[in-house]
N, C-alpha and C positions, 0 to 999 in steps of 0.2 A: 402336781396339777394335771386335773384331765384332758386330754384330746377327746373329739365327737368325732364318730368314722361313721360316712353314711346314715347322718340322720339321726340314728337309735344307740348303738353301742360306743360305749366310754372307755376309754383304756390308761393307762400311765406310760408316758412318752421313757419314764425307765426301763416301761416295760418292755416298748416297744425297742428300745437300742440292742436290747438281751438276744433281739432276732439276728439270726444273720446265719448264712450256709456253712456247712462245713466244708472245709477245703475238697474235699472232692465231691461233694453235690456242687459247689461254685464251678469245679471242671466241664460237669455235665451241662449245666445251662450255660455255661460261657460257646461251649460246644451245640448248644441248641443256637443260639443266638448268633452264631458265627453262618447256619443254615440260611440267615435273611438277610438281604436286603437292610442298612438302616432305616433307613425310612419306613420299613415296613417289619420291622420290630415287636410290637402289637402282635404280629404272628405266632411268632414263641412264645406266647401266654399261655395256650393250653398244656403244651410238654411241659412249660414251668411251671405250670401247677400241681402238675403230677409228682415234681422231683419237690415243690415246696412239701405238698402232703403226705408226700413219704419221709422226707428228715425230720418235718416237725409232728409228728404221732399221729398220724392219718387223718387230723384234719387242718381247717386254714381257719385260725384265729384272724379275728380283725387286725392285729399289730403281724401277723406272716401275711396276710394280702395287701397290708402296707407296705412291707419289706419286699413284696418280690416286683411290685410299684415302683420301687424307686431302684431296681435293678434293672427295671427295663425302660426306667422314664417315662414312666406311662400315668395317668392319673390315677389313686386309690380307688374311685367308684368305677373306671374301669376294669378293672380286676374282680371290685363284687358282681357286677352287672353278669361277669362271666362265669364266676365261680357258683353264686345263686343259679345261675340258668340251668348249669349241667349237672345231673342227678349224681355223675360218678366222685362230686368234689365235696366234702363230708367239711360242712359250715358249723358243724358243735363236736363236742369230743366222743370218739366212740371207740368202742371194745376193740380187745384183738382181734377179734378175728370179726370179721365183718361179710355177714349172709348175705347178699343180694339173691332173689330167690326171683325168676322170670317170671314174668307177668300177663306177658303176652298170650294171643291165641292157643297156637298149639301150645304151649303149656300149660294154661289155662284148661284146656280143653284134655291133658292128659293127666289134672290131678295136680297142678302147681297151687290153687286154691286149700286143698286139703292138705300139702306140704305146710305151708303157711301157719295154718290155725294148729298144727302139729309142732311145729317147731316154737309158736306161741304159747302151747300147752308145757312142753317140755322146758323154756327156758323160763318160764313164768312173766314174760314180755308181750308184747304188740307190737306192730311193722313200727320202727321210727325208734325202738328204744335200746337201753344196753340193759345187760344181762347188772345183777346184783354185785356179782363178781370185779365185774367186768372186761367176763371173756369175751363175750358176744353182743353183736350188735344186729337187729334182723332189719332186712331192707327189702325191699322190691322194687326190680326194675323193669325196664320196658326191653325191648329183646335183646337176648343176647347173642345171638346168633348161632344155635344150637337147636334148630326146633326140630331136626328129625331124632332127638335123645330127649324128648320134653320128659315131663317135667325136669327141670335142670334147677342149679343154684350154683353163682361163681362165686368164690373165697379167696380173694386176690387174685393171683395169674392162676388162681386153680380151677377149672369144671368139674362140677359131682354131677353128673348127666343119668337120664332113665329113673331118678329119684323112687324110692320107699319108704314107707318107717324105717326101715331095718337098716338102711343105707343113709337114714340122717341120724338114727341112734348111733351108726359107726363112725362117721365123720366127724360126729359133734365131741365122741370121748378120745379122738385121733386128737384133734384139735387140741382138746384141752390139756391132754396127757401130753404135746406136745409144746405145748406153751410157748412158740414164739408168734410173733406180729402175723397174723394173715389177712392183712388188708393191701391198701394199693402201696404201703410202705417194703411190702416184699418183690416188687418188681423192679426188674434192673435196667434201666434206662438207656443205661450205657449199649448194650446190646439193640437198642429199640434205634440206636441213632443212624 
């Protein structure tokens, strides 16, 4: 039988038991959580979201924003409220490696527009989708704090700053040829604490 989460999405409550951290992402948020206050618990939701979206394939299923809900005793709709709000929390599945390509002024202003419809050309996608494959995923964000290298694009904990063709033709066969996860699943938390 179905569960409703939020209105719109359905899931199977076997599904949802399937969820749960592995022993050492449980170390990391038990370690985030250790940072608060109880009562003010609700804090650790952002870092927990980062280590849920990295163990579970870089994004948050409805049944992983229930699970990390009932690890911090918090309501499920508070979790999507937060997870929908923030651009950097990936609410459907996507590629290894995942573009965020700046969007901001100076970027903007130095050519991050024609980066865009370039790397749209080249991976035969639009902002929002995954590659065929499913190596790539292209996104656009709002700044990343990089603007005197504009045009720029982050790739998990990576910066490719000063952007060209030639320089996302190289990245993008780096990438591929290298084939592991380069989303928010390659960053290491534990060092972040």
């Amino acid at each position: 039988m179905g569960a409703q989460l939020h209105g719109t999405q359905t899931f199977d409550n076997a599904k949802r038991a399937e969820i749960k951290f592995s022993e050492e992402a449980m170390k990391t948020v038990q370690t985030i959580i250790s940072h608060y206050p109880e009562s003010k618990i609700k804090s650790a939701l952002l870092p927990v979201l980062h280590v849920a979206q990295a163990e579970f394939n870089g994004w948050l299923s409805p049944e992983v924003m229930d699970y990390v809900a009932s690890v911090l005793k918090i309501k499920p709709i508070e979790v999507f409220e937060v997870a929908s709000f923030y651009t950097m929390y990936n609410l459907k599945p996507v590629g290894k490696c995942v573009l965020e390509v700046c969007q901001t002024s100076s970027c903007w202003l130095n050519g991050a527009e024609d980066i865009v419809k370039y790397i749209e050309k080249k991976l035969n996608i639009k902002v929002g989708e995954t590659s065929g494959d499913g190596m790539f995923t292209l996104k656009v964000a709002e700044c990343l704090g990089s603007c005197g290298t504009a045009p720029m694009l982050q790739c998990g904990a990576s910066f490719h700053e000063n952007l060209t063709y030639e320089k996302v033709d190289k990245l993008l066969a780096d990438y591929k040829a290298d084939g592991k996860l380069r989303s928010y699943t390659d960053l290491d938390y534990k060092n972040t604490l």
